[in-house]
Backbone as CSV, one residue per row, in Angstrom:
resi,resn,N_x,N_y,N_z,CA_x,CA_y,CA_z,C_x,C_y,C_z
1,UNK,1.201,28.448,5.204,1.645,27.082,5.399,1.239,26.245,4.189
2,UNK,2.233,25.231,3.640,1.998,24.653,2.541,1.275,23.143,3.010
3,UNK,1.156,22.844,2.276,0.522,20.775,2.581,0.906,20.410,1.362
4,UNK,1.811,19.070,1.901,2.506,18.405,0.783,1.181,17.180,0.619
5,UNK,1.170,17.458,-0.768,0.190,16.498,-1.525,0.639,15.198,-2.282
6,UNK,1.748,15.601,-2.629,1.789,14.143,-3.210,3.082,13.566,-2.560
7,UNK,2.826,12.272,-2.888,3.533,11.484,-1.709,5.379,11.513,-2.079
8,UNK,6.289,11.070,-0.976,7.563,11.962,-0.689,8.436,10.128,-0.799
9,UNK,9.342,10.051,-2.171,9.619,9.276,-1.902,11.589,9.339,-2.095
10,UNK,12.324,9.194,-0.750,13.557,9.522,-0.607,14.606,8.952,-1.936
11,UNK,15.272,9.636,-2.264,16.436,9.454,-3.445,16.856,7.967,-3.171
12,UNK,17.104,7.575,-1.698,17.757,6.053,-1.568,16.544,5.210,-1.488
13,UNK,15.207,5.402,-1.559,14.377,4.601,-1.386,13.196,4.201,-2.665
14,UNK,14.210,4.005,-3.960,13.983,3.537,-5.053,14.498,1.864,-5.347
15,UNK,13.750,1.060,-4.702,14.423,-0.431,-5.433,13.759,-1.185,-5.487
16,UNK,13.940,-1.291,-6.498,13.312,-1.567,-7.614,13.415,-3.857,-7.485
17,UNK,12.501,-4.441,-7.494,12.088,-5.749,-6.995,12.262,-6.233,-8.569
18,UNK,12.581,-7.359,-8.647,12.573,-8.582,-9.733,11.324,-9.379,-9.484
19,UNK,10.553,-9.032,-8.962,9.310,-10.389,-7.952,8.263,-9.057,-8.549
20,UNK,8.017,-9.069,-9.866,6.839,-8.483,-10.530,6.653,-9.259,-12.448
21,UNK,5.666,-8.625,-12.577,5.511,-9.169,-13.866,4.571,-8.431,-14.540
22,UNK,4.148,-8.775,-15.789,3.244,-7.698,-16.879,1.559,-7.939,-16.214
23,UNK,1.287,-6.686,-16.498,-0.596,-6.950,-15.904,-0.988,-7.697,-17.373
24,UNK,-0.533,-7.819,-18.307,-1.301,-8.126,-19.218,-2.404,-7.299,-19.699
25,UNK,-2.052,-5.894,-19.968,-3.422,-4.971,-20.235,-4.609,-4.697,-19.005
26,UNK,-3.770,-5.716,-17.759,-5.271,-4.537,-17.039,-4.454,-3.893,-16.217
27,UNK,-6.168,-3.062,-15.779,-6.097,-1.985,-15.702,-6.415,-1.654,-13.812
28,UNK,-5.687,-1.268,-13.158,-5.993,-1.601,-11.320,-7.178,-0.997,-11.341
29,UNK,-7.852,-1.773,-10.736,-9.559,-1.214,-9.912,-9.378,-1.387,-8.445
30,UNK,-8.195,-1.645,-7.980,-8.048,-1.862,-6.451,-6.985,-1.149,-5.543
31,UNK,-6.841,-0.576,-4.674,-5.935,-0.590,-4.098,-5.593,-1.433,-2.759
32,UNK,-4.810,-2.283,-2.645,-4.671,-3.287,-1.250,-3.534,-2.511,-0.175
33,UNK,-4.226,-2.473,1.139,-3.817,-2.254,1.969,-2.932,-3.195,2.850
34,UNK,-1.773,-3.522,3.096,-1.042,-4.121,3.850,-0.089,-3.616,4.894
35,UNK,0.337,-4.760,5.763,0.869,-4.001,6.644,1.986,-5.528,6.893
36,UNK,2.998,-4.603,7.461,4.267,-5.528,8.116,4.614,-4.603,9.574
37,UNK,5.020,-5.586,9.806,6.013,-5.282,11.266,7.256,-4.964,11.343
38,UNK,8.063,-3.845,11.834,9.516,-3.491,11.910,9.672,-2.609,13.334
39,UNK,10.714,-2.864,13.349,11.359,-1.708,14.258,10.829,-0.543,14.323
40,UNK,10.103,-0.050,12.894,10.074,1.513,12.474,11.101,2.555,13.321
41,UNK,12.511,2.052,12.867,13.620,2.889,13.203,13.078,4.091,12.721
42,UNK,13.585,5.413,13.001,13.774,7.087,12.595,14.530,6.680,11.364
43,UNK,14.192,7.078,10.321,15.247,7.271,9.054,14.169,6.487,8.342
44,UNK,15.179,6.019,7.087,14.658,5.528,6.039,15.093,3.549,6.057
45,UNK,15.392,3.044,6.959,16.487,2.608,7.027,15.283,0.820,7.029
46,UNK,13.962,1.182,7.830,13.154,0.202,7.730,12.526,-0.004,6.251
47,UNK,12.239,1.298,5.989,11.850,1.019,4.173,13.011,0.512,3.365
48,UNK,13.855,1.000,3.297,15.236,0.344,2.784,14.795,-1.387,2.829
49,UNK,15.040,-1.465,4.308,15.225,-3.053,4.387,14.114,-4.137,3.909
50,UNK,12.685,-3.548,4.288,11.705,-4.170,3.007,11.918,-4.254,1.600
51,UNK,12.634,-2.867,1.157,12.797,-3.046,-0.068,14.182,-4.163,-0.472
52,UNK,15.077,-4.016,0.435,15.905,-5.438,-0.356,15.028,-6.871,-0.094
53,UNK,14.475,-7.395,0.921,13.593,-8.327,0.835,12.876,-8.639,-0.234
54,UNK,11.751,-7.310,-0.577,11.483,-7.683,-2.424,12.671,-7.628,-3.267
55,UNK,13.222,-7.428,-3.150,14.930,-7.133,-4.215,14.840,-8.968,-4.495
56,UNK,15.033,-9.957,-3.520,15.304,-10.996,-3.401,14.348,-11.654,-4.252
57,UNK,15.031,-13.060,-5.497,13.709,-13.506,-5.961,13.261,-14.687,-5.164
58,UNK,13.755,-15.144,-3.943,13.732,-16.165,-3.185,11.849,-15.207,-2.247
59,UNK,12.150,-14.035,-2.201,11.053,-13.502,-1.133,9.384,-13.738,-1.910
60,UNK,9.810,-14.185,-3.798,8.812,-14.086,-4.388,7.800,-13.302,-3.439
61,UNK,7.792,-11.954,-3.311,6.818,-10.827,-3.340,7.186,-9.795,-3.098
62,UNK,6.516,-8.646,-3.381,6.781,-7.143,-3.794,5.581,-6.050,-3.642
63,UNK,5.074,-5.208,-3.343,4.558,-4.238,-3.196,4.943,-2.825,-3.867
64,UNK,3.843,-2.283,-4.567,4.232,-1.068,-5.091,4.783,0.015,-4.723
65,UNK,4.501,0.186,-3.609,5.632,1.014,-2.646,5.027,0.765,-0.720
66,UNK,5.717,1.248,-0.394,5.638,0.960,1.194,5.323,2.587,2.204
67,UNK,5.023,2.593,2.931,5.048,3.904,3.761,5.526,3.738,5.174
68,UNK,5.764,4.762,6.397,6.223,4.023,7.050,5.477,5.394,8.391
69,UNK,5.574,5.073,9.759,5.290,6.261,10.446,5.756,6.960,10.897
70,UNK,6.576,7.606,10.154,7.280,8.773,9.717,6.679,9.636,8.923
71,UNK,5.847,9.026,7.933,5.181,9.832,7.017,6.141,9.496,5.709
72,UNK,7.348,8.472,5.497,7.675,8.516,4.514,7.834,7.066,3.272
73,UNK,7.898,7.547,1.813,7.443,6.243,1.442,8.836,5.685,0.590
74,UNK,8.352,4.380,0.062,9.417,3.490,-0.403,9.076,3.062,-2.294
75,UNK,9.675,2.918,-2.994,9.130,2.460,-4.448,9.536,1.132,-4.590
76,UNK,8.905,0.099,-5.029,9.444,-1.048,-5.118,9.215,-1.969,-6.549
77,UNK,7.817,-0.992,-7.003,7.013,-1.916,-8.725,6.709,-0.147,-9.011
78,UNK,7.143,0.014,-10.047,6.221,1.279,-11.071,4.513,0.431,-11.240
79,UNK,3.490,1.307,-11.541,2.466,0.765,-11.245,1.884,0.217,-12.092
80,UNK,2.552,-0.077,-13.484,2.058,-0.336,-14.632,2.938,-1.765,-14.717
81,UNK,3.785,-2.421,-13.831,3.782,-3.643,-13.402,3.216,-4.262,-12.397
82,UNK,2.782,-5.565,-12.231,2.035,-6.248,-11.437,3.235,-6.590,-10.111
83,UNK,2.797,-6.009,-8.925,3.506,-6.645,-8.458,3.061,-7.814,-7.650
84,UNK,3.352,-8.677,-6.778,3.472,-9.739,-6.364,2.736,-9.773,-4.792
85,UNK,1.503,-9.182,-4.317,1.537,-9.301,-3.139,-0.165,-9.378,-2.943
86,UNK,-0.845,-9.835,-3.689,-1.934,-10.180,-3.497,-2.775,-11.526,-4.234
87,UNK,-1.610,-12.357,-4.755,-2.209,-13.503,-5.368,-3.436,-13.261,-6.803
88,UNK,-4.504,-13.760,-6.427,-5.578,-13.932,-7.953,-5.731,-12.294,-8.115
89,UNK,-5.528,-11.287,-7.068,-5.616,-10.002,-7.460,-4.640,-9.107,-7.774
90,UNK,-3.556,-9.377,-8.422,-2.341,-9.395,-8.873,-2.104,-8.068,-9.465
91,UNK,-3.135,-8.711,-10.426,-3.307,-8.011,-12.072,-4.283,-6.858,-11.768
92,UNK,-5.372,-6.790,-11.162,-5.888,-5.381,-11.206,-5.923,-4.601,-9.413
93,UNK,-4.533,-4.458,-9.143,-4.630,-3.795,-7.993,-3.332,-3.137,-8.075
94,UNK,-3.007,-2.009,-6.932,-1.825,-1.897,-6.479,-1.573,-1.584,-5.368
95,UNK,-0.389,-2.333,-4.564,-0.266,-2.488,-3.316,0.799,-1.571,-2.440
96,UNK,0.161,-1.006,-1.156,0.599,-0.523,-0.596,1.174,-0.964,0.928
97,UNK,2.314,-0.929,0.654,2.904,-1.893,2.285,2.667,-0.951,3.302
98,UNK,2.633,-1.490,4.652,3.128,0.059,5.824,3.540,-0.585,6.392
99,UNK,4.663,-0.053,6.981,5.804,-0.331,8.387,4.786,-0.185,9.712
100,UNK,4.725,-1.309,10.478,3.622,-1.052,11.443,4.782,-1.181,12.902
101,UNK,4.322,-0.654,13.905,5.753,-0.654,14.651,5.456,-1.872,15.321
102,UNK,6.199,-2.073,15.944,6.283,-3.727,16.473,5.719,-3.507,18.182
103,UNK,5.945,-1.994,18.608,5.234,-1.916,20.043,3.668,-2.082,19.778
104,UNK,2.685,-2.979,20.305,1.550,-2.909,20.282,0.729,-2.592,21.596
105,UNK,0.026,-1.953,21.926,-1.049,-1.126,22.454,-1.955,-1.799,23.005
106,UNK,-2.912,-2.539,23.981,-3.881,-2.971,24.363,-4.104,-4.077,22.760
107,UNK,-3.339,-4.870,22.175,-3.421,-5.225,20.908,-3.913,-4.574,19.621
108,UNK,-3.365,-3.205,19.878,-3.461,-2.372,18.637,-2.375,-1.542,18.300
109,UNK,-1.800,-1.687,17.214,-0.243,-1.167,16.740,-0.662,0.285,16.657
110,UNK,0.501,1.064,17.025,0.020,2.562,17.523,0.456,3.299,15.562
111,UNK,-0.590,3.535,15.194,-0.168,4.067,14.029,0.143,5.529,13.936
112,UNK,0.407,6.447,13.139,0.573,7.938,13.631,-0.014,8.414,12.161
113,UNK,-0.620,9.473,12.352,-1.052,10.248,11.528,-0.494,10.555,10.068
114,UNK,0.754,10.719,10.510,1.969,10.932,9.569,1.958,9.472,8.321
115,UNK,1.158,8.295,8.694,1.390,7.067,8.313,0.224,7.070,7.661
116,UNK,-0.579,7.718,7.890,-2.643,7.295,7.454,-2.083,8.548,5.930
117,UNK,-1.327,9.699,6.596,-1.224,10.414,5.426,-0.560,10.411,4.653
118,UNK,0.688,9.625,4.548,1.272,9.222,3.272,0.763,8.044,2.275
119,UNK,0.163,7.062,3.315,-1.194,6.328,2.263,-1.986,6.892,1.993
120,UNK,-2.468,7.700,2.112,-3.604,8.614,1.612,-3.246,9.344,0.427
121,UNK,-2.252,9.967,0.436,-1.297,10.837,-0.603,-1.599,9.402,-1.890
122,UNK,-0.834,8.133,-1.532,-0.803,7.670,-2.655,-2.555,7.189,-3.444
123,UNK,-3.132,6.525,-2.353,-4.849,6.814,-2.549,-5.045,8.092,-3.695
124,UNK,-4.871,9.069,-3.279,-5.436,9.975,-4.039,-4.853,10.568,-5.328
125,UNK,-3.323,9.687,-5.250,-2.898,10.080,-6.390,-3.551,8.921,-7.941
126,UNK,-3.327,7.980,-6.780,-3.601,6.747,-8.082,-5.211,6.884,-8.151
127,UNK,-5.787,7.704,-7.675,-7.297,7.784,-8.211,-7.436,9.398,-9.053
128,UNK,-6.366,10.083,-9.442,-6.869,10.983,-10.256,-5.801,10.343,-11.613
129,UNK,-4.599,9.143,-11.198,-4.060,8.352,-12.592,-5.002,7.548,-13.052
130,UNK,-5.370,6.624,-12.073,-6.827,5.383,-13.114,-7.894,5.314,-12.836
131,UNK,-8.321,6.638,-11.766,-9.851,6.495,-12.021,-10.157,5.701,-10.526
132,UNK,-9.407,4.759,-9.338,-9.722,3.860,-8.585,-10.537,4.742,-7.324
133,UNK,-11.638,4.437,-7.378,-12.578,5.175,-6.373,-12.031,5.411,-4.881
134,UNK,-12.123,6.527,-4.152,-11.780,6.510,-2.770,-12.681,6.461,-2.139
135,UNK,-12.842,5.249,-2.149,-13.959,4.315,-1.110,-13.500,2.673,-1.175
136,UNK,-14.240,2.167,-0.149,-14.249,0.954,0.491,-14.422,0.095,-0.580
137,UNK,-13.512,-0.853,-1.063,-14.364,-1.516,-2.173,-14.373,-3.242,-1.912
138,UNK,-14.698,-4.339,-2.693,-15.302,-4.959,-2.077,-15.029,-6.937,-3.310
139,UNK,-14.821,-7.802,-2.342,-14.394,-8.686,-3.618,-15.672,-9.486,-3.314
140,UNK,-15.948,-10.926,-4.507,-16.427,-11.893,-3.757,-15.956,-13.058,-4.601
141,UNK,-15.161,-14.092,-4.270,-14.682,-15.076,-4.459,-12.853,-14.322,-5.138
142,UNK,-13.188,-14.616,-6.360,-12.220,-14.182,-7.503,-12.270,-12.869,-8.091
143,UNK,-13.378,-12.249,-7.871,-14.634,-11.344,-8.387,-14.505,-10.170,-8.068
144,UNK,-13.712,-8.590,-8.569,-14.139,-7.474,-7.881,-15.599,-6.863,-8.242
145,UNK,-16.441,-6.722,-6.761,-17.148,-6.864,-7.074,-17.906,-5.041,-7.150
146,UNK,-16.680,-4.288,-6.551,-16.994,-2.896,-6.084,-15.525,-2.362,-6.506
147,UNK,-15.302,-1.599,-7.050,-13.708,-1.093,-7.392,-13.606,0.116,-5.515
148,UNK,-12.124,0.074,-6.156,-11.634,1.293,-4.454,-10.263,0.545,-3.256
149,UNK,-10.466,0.871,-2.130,-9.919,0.478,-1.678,-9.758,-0.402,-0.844
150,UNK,-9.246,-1.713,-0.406,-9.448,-2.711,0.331,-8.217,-3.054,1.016
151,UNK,-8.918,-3.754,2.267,-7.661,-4.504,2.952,-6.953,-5.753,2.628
152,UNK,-6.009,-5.696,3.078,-5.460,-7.572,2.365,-6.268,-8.385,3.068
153,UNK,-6.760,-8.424,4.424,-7.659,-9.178,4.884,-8.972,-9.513,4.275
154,UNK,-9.436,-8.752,3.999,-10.936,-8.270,2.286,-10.679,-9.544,1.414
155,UNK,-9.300,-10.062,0.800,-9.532,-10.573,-0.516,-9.824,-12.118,0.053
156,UNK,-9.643,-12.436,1.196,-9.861,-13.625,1.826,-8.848,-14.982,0.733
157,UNK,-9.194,-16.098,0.671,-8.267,-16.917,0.294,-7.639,-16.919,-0.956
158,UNK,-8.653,-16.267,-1.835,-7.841,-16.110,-3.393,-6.726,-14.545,-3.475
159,UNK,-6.827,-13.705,-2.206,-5.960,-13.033,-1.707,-4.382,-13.383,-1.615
160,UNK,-5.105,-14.979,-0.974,-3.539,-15.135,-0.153,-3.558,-15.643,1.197
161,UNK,-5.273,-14.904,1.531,-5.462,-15.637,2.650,-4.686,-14.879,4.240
162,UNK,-4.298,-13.662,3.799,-3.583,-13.225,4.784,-4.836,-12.595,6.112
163,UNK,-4.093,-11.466,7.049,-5.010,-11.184,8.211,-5.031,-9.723,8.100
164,UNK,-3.744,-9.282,7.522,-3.463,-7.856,7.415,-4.175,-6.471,7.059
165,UNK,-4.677,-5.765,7.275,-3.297,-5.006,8.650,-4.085,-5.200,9.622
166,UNK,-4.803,-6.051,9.632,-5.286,-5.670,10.935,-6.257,-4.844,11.536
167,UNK,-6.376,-3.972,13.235,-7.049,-3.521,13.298,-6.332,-1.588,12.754
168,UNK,-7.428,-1.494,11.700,-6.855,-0.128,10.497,-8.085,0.658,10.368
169,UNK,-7.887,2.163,10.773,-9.333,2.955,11.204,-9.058,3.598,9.361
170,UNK,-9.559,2.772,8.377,-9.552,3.019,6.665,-10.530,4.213,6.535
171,UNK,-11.803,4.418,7.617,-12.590,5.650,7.033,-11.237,7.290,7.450
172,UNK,-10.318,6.673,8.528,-10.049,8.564,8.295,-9.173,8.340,7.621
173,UNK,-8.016,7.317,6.620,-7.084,7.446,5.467,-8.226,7.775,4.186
174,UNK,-8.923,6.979,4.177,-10.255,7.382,2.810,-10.514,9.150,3.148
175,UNK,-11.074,9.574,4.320,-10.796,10.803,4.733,-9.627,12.317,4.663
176,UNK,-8.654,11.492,4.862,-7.685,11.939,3.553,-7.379,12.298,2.561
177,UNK,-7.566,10.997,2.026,-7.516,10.359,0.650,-8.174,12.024,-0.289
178,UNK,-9.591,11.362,0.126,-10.322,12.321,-0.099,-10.117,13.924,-0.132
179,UNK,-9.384,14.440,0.539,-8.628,15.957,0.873,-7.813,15.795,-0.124
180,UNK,-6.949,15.172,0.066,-5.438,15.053,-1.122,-6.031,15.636,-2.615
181,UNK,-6.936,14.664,-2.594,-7.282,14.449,-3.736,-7.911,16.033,-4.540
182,UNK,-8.753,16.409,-3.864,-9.283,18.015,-3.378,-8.111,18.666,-4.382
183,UNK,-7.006,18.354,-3.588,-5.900,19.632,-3.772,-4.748,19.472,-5.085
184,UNK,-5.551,17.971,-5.982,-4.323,17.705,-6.586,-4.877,18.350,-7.854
């Protein structure tokens, strides 16, 4: 039995956002975790539709790619542009969306395995491209103050100020992460 390691991103689920811009020479020490709400239809069809949303320059924002729980992912910024979805942390991060399903659970969105491991895939890829630690990392004000991985909720107001994702069990995707990484 094989294990697909690096992350799976469909022929139609390349689109490419206008709502990015130059890092200006840096270099990501972060990865941000986010999350949205959809249908999470079967297919590709919810990543699709995030991705024309960043397509739009009215949505001013964008994410480096998206995943969904299916296990499959979306491209939206190559990673050597900034994309648009974490405010003062712009420039040294890169962001990962997830399709969270819209049925919620005792107030917890039912995530699936298939979803922890295609973020993980990208976790472990972008830490054997720049080095970004697979671990918990950590801001304070403007300030990274720990490189790795964080939630959008983590960067607090110079973030953006968002809540996202929410409630997210990050030690077994870091857990992952960590395996992927093993095998790449």
């Amino acid at each position: 039995m094989s294990v697909r390691v690096q992350p799976s991103v469909s022929k139609d689920c390349y689109i490419f956002s206008p709502n990015k811009s130059s890092r200006n020479g840096a270099k990501p020490t972060l990865v941000v975790i986010h999350a949205t709400v959809s249908n999470n239809v079967k297919g590709t069809g919810d990543l699709r539709a995030i991705g024309n949303w960043f397509n739009q320059s009215r949505s001013q924002a964008s994410s480096h790619v998206c995943t969904d729980n299916e296990g499959q992912s979306a491209r939206y910024v190559w990673d050597n542009d900034k994309a648009w979805h974490c405010a003062a942390f712009n420039a040294m991060s890169l962001g990962i969306e997830q399709i969270l399903p819209a049925t919620v659970v005792g107030n917890k969105a039912q995530l699936t395995d298939n979803l922890y491991r295609e973020t993980s895939r990208w976790v472990a890829r972008w830490n054997k491209k720049y080095g970004i630690p697979i671990r918990v990392g950590s801001v304070s004000g403007y300030n990274v103050t720990k490189s790795g991985i964080v939630r959008h909720s983590d960067l607090g107001q110079p973030g953006g100020g968002h809540s996202d994702p929410g409630l997210y069990d990050m030690e077994k995707m870091l857990s992952y992460a960590r395996f992927y990484r093993g095998l790449l």
